[in-house]
C-alpha positions as CSV (number, residue, x, y, z in Angstrom):
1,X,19.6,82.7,113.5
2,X,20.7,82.2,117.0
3,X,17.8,84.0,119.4
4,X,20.3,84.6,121.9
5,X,23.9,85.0,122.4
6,X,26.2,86.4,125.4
7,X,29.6,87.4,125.6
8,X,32.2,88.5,128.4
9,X,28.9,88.6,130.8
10,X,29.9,89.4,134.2
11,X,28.3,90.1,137.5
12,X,30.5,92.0,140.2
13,X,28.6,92.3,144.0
14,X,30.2,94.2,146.9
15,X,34.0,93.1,145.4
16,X,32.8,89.5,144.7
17,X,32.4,87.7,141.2
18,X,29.1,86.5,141.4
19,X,29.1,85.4,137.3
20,X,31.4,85.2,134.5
21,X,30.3,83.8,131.1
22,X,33.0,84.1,128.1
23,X,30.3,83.0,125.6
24,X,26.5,81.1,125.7
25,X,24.5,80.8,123.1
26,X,20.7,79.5,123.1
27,X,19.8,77.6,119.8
28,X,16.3,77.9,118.5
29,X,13.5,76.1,119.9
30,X,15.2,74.4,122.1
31,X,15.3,73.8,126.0
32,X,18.8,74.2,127.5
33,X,18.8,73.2,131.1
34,X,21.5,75.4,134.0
35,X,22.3,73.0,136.2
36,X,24.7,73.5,139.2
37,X,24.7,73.3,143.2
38,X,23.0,76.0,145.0
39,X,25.0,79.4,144.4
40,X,26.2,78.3,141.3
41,X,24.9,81.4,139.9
42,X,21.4,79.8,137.9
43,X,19.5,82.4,138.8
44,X,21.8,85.2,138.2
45,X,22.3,84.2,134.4
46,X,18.6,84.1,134.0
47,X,18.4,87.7,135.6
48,X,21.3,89.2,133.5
49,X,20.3,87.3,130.4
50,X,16.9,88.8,130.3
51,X,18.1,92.1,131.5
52,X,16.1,92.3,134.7
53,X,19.9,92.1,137.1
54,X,22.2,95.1,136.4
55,X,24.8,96.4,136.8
56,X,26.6,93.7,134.7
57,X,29.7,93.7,132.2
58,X,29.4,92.2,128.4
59,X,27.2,91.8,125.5
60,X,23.7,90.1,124.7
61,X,22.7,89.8,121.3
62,X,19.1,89.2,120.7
63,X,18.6,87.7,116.9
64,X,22.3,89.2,115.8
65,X,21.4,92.6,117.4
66,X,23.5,93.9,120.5
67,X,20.6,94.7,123.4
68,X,21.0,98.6,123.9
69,X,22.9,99.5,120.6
70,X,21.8,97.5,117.4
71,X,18.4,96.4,119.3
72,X,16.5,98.3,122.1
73,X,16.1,96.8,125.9
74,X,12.1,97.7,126.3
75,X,11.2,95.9,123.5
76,X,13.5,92.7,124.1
77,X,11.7,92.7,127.5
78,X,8.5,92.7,125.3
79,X,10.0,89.8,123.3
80,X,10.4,87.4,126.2
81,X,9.0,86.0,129.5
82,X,10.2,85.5,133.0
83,X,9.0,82.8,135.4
84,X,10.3,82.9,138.5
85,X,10.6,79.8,141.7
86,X,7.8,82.0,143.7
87,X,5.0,83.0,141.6
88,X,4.7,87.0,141.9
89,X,1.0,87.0,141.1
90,X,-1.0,90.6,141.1
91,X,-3.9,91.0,143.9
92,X,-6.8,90.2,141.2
93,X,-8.2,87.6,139.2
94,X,-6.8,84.5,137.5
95,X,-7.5,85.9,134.2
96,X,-6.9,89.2,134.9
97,X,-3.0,87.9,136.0
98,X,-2.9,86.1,132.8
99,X,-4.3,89.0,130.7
100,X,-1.9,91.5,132.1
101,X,0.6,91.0,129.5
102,X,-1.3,91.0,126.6
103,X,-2.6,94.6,128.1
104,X,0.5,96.2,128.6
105,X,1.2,94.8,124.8
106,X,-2.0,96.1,123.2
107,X,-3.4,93.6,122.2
108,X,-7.3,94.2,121.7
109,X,-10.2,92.9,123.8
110,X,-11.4,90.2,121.7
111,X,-7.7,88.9,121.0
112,X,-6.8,89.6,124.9
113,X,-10.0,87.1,125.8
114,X,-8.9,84.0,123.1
115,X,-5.6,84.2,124.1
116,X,-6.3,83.7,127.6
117,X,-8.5,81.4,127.6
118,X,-6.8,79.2,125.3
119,X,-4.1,79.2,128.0
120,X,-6.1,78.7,130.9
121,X,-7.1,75.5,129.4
122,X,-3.8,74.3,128.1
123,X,-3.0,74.7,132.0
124,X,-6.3,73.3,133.5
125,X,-7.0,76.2,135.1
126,X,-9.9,77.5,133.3
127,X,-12.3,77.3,136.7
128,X,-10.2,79.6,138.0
129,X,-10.8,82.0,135.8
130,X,-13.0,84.4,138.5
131,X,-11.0,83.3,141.4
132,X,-8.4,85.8,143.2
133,X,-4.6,85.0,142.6
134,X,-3.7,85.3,146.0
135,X,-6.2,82.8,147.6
136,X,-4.8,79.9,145.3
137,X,-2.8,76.6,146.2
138,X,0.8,77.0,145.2
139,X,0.0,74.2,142.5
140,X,-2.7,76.6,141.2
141,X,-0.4,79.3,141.3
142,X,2.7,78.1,139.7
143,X,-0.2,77.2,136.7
144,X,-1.2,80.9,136.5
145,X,2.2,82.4,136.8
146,X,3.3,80.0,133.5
147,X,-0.1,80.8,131.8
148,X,0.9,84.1,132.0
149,X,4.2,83.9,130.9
150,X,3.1,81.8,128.2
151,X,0.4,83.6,126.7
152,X,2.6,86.5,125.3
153,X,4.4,83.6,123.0
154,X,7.5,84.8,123.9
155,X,10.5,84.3,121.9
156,X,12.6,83.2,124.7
157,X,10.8,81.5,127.9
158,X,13.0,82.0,131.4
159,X,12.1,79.7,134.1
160,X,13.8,79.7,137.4
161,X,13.3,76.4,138.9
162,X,9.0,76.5,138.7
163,X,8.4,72.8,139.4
164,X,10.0,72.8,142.7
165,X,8.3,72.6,146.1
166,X,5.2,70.8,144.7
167,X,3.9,67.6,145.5
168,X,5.0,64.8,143.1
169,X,1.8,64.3,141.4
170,X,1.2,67.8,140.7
171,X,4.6,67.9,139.3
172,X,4.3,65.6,137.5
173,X,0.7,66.8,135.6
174,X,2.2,70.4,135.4
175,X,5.6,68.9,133.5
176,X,3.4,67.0,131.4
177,X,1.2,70.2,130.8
178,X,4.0,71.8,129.9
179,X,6.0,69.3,127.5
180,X,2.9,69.8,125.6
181,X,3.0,73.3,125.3
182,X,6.7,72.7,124.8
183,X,5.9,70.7,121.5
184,X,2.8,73.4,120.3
185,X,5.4,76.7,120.6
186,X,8.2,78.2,118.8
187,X,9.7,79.3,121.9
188,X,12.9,78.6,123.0
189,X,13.2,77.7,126.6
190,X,16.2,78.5,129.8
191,X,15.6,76.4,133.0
192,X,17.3,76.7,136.0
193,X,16.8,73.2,137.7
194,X,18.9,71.3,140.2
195,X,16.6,68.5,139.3
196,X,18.1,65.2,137.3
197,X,14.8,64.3,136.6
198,X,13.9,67.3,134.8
199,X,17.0,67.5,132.8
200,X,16.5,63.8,131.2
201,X,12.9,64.4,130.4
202,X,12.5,68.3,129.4
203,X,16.3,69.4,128.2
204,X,17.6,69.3,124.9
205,X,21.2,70.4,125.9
206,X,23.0,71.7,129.5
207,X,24.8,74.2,130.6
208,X,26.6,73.1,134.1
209,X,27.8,76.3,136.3
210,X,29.7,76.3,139.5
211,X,30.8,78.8,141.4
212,X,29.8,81.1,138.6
213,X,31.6,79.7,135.8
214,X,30.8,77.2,132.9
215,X,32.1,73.8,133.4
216,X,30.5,72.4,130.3
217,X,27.9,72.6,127.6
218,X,26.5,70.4,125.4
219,X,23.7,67.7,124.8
220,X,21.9,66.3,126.9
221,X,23.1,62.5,126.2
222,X,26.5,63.8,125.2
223,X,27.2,65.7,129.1
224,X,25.7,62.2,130.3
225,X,28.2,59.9,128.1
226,X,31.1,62.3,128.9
227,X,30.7,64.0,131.6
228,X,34.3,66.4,131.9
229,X,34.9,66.2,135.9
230,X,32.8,63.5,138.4
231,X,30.6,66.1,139.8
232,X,29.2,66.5,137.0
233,X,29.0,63.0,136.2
234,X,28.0,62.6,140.2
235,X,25.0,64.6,139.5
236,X,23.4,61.9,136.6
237,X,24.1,59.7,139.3
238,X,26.7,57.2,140.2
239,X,26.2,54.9,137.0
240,X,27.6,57.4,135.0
241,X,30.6,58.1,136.9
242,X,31.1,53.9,136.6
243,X,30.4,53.7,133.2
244,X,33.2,56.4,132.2
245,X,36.0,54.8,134.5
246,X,34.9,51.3,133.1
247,X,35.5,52.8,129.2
248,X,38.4,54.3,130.0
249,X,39.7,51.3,131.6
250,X,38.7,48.9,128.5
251,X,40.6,51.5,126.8
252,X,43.6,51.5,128.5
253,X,43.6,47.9,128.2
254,X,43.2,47.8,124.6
255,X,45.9,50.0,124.3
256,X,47.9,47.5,126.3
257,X,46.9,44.5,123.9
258,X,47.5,46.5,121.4
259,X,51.1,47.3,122.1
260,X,52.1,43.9,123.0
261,X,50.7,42.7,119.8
262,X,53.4,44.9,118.6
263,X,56.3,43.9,120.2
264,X,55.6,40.1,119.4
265,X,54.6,40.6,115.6
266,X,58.0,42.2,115.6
């Protein structure tokens, strides 16, 4: 069952296309990365895909069912989580932040305290537990604004660029923090990056937009190997944009062997 599927999605502001989607479908489990130069439109198709942007044109099916007809909006929202690039953290406590979601679910007391607990230490921030959100390094907060995300299990996981503006080796502990939660959930995951990095070691396929459009989808290795224009294959870096010009060189110039073999044999 595909979790998530949009069709004809369009976003119109003052005149001005700001998005349009024909068709995108998320797979499950998976991690598909939205790549694409600032105002590409990354953001946007997070916002409309999880119904928190409106007024937009089109369909989104959640699980086969069209959101607002076949399949109520409130309780998709319930079904999924959004993390956005500045953590939106409540004036209270870590835990309370993390807890808030499992509140507004109902989940009891007792299940409310394992469940955030059990986050808090997949994301090392247990000692926090007490502390208020708002007096936290933006390391710390980026952990409690994905522990709280998290701890819902959502279906789908949004996530709107929230490894940027850290230093590298908090990065790199809180992307390690999460590939393991990546690997312990059933979730299936929509990162807006403009990151390379992030793409080769998180994504399982891409979907490139500019100027609010798709320019191509697809796997991560497959995008890489054959990339459609050389922005694309300019933002893997310039060894991909060589390697393509070399194959299609070598194949040009098999073609050319080939076709003089031709001639002579005959």
């Amino acid at each position: 069952m595909v979790p998530l599927r949009v069709e004809g999605l369009k976003v119109v502001r003052n005149n001005k296309k700001i998005l349009e989607i024909s068709e995108l479908e998320l797979r499950e489990k998976e991690l598909l990365c939205v790549v694409g130069p600032n105002g590409a439109g990354k953001t946007t198709l997070l916002l409309a895909m999880s119904c928190l942007m409106k007024p937009f044109s089109g369909k989104i099916f959640f699980m086969g069912r069209e959101i607002g007809k076949e399949f109520s909006e409130m309780e998709y929202k319930r079904r999924i989580s959004v993390v956005f690039q500045e953590p939106l953290l409540f004036n209270t406590t870590v835990f309370e932040n993390v807890a808030s979601g499992l509140r507004i679910r109902g989940f009891r007391k007792k299940e409310i305290k394992e469940k955030v607990e059990r986050y808090l230490d997949l994301f090392k921030i247990s000692h926090l537990s007490g502390r208020n959100a708002h007096k936290l390094s933006g390391g710390e907060a980026k952990r409690v604004s994905l522990a709280r995300a998290c701890v819902i299990e959502p279906h789908i996981l949004f996530l709107d660029e929230p490894f940027s503006s850290l230093d590298l080796n908090i990065k790199e502990s809180l992307i390690h923090d999460f590939l393991k939660l990546k690997d312990l959930t059933n979730t299936t995951f929509v990162l807006a990056t403009h990151d390379r990095e992030e793409v080769l070691r998180l994504g399982d396929r891409i979907c490139v937009l500019s100027d609010g459009n798709i320019l191509q989808v697809g796997k991560v290795e497959e995008v890489m190997e054959n990339p459609r224009d050389e922005w694309i294959a300019s933002f893997f870096g310039i060894d991909a944009v060589l390697e393509r010009k070399v194959i299609e060189k070598l194949k040009f110039f098999n073609s050319f062997l080939f076709f003089r073999r031709s001639q002579v044999d005959t």
